[in-house]
Biopython code that builds the backbone (N, CA, C, O; Angstrom):
import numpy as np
from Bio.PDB.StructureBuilder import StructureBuilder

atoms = [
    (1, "UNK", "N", (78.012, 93.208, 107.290)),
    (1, "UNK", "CA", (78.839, 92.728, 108.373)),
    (1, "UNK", "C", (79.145, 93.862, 109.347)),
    (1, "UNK", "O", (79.072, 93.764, 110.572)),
    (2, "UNK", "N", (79.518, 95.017, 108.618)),
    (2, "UNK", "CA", (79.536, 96.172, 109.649)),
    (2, "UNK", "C", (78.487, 96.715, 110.779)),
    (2, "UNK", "O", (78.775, 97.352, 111.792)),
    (3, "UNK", "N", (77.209, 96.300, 110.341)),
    (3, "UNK", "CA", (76.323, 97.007, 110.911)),
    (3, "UNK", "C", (75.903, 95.398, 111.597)),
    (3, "UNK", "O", (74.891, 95.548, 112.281)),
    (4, "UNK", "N", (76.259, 94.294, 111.609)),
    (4, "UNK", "CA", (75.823, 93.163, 112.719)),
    (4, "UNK", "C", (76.947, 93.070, 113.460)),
    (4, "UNK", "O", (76.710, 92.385, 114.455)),
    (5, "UNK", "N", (78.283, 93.523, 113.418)),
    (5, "UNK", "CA", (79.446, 93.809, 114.317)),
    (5, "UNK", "C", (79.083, 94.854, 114.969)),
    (5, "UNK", "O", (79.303, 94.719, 116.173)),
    (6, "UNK", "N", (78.520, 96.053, 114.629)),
    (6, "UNK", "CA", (79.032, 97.216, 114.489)),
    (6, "UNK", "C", (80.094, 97.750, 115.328)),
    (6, "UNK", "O", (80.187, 98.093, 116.507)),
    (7, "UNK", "N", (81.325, 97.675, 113.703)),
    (7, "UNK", "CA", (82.259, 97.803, 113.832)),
    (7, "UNK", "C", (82.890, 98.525, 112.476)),
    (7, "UNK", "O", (82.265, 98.107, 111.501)),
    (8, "UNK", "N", (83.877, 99.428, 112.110)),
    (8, "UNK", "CA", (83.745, 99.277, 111.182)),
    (8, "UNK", "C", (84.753, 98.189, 109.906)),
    (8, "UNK", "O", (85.946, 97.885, 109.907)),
    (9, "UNK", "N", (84.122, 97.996, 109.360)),
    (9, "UNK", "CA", (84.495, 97.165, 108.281)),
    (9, "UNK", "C", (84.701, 97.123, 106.886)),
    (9, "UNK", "O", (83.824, 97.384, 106.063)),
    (10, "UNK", "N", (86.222, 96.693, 106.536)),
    (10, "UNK", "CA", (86.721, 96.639, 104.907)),
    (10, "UNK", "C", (86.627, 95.957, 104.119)),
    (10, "UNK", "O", (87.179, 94.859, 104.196)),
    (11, "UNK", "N", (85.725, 96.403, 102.787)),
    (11, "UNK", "CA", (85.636, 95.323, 101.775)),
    (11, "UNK", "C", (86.907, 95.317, 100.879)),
    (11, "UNK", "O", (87.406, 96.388, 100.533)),
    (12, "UNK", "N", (87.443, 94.107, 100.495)),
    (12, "UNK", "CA", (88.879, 94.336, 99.682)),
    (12, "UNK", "C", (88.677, 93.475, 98.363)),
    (12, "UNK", "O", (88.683, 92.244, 98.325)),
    (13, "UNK", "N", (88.456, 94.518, 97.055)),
    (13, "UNK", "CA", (88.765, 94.274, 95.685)),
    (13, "UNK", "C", (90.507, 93.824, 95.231)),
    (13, "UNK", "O", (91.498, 94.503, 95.501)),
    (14, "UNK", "N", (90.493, 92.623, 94.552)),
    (14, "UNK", "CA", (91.673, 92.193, 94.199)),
    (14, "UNK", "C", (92.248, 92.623, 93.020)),
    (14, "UNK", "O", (93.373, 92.220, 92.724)),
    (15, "UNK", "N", (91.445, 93.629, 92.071)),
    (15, "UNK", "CA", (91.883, 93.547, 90.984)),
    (15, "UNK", "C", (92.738, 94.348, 90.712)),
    (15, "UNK", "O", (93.081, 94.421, 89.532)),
    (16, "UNK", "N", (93.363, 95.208, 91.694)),
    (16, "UNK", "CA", (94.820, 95.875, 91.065)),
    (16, "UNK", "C", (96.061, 95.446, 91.536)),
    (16, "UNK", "O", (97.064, 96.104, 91.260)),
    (17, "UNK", "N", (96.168, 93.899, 92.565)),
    (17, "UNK", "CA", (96.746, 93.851, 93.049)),
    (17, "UNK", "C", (97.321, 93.695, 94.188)),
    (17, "UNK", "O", (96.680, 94.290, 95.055)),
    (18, "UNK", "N", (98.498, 93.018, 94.710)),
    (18, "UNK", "CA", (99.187, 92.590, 95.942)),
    (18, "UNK", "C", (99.504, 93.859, 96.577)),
    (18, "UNK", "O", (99.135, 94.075, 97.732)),
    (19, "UNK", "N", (100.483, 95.127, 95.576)),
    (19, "UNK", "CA", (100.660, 96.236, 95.803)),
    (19, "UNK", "C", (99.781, 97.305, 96.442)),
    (19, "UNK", "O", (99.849, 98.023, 97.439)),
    (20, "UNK", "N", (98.972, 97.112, 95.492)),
    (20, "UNK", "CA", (97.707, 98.467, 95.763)),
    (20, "UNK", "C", (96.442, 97.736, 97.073)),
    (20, "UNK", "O", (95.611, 98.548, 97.479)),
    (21, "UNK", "N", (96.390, 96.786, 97.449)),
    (21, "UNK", "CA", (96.124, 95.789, 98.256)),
    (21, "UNK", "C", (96.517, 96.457, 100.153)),
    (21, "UNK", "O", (95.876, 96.909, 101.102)),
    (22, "UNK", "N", (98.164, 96.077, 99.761)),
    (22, "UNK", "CA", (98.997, 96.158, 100.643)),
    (22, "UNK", "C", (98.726, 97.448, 100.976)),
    (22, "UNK", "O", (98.512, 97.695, 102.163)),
    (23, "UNK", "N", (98.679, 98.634, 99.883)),
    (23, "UNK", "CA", (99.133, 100.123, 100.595)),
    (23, "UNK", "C", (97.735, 100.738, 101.025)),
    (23, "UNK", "O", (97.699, 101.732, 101.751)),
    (24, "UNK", "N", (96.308, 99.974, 100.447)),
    (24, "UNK", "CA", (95.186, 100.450, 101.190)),
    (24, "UNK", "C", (94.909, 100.069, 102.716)),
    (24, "UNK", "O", (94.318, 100.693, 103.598)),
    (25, "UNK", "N", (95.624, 98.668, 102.717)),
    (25, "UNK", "CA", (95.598, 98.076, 104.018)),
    (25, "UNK", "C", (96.490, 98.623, 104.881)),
    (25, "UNK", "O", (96.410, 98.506, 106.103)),
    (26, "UNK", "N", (97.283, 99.180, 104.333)),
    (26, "UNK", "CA", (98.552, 99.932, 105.480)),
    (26, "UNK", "C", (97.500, 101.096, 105.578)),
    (26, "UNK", "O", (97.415, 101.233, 106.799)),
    (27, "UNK", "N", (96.822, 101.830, 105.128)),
    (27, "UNK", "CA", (96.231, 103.336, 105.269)),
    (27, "UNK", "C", (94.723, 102.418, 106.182)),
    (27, "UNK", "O", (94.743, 102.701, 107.380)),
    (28, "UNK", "N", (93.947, 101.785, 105.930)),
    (28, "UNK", "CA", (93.266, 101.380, 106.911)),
    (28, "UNK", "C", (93.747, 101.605, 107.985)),
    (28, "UNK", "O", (93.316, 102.467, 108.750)),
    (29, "UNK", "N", (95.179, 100.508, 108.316)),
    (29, "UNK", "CA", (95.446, 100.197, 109.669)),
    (29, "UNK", "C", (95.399, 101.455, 110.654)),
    (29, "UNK", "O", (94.756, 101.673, 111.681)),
    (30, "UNK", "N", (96.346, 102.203, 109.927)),
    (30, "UNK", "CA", (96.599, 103.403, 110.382)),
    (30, "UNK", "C", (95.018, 104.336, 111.198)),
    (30, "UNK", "O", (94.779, 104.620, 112.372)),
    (31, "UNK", "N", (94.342, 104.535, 110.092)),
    (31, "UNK", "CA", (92.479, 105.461, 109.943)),
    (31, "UNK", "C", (92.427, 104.443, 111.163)),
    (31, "UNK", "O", (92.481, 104.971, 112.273)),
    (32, "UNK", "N", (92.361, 103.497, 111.129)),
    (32, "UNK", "CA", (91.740, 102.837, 112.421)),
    (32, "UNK", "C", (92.598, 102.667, 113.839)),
    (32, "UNK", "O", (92.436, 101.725, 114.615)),
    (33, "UNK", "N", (93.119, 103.271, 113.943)),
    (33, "UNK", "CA", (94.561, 102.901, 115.088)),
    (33, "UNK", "C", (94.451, 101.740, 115.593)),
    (33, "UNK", "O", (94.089, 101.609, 116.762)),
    (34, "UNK", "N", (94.800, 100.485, 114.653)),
    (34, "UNK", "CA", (94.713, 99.259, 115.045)),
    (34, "UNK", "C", (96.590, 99.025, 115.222)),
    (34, "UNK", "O", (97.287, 100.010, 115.470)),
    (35, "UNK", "N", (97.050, 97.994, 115.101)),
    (35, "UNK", "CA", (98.389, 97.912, 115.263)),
    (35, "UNK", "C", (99.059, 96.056, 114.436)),
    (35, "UNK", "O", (100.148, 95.627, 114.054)),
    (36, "UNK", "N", (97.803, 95.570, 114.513)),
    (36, "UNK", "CA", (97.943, 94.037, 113.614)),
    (36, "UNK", "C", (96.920, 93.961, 112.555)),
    (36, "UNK", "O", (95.741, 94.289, 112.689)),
    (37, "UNK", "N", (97.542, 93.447, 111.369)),
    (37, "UNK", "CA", (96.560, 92.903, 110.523)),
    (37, "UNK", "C", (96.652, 91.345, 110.500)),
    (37, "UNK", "O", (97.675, 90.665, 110.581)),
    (38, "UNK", "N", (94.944, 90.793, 110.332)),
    (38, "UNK", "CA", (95.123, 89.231, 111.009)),
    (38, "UNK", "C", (94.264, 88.866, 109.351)),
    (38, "UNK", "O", (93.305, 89.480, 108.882)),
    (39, "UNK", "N", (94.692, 88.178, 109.002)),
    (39, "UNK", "CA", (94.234, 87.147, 107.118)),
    (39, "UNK", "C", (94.182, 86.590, 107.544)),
    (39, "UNK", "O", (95.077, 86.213, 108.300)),
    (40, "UNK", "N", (92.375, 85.739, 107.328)),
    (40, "UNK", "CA", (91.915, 84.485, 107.783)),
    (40, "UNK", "C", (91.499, 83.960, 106.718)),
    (40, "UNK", "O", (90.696, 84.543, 105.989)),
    (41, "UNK", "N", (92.081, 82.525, 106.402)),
    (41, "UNK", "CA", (92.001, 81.887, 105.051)),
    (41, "UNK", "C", (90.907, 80.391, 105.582)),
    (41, "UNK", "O", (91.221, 79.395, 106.234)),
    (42, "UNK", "N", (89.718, 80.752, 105.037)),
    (42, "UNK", "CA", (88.810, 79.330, 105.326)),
    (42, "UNK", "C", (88.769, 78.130, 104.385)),
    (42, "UNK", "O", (88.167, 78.367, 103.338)),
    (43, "UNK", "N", (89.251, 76.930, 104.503)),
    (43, "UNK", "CA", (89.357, 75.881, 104.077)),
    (43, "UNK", "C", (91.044, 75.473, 103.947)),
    (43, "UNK", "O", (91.349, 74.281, 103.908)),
    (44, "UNK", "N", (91.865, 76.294, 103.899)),
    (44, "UNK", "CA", (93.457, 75.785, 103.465)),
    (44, "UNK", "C", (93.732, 76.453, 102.475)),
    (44, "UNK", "O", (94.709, 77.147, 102.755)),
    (45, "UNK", "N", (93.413, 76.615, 101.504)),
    (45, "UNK", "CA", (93.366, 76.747, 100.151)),
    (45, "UNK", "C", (95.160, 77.798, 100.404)),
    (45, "UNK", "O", (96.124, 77.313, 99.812)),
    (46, "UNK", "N", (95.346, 78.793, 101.046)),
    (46, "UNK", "CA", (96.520, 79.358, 101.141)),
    (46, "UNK", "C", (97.556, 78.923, 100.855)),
    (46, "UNK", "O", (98.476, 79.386, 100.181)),
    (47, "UNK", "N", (97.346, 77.436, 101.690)),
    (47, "UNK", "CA", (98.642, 76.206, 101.430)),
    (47, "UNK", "C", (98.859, 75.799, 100.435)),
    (47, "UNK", "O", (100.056, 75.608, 100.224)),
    (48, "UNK", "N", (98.037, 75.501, 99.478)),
    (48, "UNK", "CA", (98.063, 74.812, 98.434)),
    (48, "UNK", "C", (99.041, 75.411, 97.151)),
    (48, "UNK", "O", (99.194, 76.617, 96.959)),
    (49, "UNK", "N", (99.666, 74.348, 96.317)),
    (49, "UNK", "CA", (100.778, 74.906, 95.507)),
    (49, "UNK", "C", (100.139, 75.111, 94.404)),
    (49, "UNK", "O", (100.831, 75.733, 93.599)),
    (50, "UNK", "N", (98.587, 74.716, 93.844)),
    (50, "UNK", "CA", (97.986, 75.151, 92.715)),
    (50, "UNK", "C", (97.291, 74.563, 92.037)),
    (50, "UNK", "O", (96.529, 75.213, 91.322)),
    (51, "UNK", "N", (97.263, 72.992, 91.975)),
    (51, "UNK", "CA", (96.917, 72.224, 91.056)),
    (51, "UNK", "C", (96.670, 70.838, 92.163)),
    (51, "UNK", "O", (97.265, 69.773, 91.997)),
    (52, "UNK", "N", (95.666, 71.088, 93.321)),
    (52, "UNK", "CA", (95.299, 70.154, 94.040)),
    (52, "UNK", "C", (94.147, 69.881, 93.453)),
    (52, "UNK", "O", (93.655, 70.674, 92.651)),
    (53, "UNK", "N", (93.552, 68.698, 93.780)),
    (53, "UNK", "CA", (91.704, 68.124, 93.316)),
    (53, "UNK", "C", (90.973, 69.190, 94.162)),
    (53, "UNK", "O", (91.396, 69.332, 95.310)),
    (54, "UNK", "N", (89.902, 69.985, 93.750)),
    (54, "UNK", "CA", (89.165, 70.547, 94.215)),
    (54, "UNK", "C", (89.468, 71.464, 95.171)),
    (54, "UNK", "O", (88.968, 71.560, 96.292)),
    (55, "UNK", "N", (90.439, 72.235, 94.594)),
    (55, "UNK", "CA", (90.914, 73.412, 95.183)),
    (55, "UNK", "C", (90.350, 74.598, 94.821)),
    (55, "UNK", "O", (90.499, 74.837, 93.622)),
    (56, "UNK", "N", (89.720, 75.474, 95.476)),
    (56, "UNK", "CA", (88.363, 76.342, 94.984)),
    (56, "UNK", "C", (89.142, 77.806, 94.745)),
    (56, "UNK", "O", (88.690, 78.289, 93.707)),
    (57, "UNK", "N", (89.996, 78.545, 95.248)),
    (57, "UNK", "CA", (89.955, 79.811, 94.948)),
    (57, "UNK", "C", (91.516, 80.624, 95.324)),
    (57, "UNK", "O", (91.890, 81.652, 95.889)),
    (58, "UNK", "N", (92.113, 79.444, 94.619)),
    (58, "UNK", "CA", (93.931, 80.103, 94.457)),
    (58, "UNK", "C", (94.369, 81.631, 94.169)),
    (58, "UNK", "O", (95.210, 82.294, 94.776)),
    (59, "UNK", "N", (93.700, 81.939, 93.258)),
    (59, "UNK", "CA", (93.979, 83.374, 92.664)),
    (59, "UNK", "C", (93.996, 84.210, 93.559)),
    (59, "UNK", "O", (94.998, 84.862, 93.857)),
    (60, "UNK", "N", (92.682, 84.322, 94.211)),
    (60, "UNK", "CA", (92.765, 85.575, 95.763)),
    (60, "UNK", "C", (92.762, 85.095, 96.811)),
    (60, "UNK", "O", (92.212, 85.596, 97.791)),
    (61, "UNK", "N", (93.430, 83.944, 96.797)),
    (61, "UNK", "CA", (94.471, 83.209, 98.139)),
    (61, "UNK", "C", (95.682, 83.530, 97.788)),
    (61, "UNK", "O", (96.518, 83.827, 98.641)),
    (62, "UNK", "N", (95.896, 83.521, 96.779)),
    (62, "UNK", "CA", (97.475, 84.500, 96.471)),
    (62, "UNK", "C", (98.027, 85.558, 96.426)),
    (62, "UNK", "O", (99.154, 85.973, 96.697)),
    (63, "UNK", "N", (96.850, 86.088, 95.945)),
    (63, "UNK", "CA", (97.073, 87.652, 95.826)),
    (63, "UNK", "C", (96.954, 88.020, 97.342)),
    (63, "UNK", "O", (97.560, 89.090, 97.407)),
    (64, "UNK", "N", (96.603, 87.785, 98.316)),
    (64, "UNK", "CA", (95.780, 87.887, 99.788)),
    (64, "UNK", "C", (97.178, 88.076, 100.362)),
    (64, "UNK", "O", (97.447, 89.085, 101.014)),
    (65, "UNK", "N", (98.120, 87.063, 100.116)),
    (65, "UNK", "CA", (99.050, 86.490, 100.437)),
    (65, "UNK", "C", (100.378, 87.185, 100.111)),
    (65, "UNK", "O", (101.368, 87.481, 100.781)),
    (66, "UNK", "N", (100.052, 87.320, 98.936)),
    (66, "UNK", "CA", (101.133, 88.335, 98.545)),
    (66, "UNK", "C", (100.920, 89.853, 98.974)),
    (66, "UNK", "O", (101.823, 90.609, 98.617)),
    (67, "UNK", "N", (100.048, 90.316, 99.562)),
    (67, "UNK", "CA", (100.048, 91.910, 100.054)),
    (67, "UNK", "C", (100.055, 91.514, 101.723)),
    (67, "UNK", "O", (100.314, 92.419, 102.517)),
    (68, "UNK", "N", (99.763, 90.145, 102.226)),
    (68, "UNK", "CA", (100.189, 90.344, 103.350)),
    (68, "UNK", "C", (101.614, 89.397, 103.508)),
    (68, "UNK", "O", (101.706, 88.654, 104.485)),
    (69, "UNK", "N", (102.646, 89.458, 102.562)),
    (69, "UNK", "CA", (103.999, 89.354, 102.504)),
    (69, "UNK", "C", (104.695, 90.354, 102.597)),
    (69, "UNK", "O", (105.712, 90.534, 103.268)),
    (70, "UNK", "N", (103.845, 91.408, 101.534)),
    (70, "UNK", "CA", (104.418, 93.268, 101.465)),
    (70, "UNK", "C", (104.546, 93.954, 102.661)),
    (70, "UNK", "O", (105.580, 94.488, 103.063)),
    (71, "UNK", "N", (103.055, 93.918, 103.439)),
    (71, "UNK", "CA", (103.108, 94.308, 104.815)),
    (71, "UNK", "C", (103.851, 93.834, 105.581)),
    (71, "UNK", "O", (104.170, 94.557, 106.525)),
    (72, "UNK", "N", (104.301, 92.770, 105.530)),
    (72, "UNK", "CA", (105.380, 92.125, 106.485)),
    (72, "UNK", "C", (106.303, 92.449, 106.733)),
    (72, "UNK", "O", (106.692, 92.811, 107.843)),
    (73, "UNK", "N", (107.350, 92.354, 104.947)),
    (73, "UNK", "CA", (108.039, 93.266, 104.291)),
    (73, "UNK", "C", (108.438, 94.293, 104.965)),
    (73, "UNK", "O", (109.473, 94.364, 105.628)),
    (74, "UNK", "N", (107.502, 95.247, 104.789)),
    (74, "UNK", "CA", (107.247, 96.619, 105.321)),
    (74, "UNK", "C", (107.525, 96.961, 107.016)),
    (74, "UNK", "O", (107.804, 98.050, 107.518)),
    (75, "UNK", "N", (107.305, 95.353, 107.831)),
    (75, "UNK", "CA", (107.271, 96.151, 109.242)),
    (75, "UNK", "C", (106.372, 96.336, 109.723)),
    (75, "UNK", "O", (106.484, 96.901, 110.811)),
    (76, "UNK", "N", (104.782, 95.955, 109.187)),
    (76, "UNK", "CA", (103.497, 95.745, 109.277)),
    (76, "UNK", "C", (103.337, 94.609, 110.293)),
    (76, "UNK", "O", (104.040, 93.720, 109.812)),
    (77, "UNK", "N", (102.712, 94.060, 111.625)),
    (77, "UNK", "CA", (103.011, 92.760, 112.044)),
    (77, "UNK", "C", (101.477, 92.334, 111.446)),
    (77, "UNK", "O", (100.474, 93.047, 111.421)),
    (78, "UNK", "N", (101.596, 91.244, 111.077)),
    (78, "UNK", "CA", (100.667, 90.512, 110.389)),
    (78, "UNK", "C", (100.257, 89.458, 110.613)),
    (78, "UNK", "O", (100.300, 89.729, 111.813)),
    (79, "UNK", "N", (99.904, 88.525, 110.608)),
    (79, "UNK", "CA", (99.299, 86.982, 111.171)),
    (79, "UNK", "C", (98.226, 86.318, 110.186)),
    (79, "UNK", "O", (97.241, 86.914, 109.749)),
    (80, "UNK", "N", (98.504, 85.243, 109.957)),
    (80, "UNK", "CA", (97.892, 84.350, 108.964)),
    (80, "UNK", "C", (96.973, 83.254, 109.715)),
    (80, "UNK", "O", (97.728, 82.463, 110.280)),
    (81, "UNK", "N", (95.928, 82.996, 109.879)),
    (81, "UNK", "CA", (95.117, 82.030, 110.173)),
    (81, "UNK", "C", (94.714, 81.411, 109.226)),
    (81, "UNK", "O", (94.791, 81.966, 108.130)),
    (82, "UNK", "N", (94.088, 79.917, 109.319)),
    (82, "UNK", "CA", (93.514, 78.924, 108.728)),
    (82, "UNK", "C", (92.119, 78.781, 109.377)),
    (82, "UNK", "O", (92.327, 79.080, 110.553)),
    (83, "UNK", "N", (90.851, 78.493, 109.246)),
    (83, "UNK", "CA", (89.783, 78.421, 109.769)),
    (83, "UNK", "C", (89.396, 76.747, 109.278)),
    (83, "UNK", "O", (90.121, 76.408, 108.343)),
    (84, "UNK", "N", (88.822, 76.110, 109.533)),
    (84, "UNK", "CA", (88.188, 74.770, 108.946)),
    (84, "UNK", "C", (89.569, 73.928, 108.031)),
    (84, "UNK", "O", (89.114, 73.353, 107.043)),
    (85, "UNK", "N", (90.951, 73.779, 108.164)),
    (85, "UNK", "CA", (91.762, 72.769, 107.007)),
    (85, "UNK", "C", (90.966, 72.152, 106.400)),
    (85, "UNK", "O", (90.101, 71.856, 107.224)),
    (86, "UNK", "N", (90.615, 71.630, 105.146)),
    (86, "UNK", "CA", (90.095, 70.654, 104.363)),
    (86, "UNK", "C", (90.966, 69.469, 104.581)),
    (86, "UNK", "O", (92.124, 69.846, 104.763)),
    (87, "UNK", "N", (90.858, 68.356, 104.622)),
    (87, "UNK", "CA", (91.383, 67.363, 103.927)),
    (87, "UNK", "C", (92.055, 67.399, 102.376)),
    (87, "UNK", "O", (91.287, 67.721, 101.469)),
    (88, "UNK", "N", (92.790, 67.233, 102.198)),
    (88, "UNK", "CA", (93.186, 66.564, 100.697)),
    (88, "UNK", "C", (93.321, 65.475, 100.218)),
    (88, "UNK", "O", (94.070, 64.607, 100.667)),
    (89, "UNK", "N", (92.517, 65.362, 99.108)),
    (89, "UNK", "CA", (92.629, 63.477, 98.673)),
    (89, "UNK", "C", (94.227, 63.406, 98.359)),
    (89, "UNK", "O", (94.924, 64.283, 97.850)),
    (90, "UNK", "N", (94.631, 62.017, 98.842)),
    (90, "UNK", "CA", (96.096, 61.700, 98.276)),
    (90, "UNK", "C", (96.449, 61.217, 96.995)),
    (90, "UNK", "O", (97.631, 61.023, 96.712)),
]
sb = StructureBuilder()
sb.init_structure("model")
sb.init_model(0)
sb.init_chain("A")
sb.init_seg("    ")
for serial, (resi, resn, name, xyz) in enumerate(atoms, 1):
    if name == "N":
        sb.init_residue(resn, " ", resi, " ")
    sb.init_atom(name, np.array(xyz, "f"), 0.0, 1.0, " ", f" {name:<3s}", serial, name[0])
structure = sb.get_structure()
């Protein structure tokens, strides 16, 4: 993705966390003198409380969510997008 943007670009591992998440993304922002971080969540799934029909990938829609709560927290300005909503069966 970096080199068809070329731009540069962060890959983000979930496995230590909302915390350790949050404080690499605060040191990005910074290395890059950007000033917003923007989380773009494709299909909804963000919204969802956990236990919808065919809800594909809660875990690092949460965790996503929870380090860009920290940054918020923090004084970080941040912004949440949705790309494509799914429908939900009723």
């Amino acid at each position: 993705m970096a080199g068809f943007l070329n731009r540069p670009t962060l890959l983000i591992a979930i496995d230590d966390g909302p915390a350790a998440i949050a404080e690499g993304l605060a040191h990005a922002l910074q290395q890059l003198d950007r000033d917003l971080l923007l989380f773009i969540d494709v299909g909804g799934d963000v919204l969802a409380h956990g236990d919808e029909p065919g809800l594909r990938s809660p875990l690092c829609d949460a965790i996503m969510l929870a380090a860009a709560a920290r940054l918020a927290a923090a004084g970080t300005p941040v912004l949440l997008g949705i790309f494509g909503v799914a429908a939900m069966p009723s």
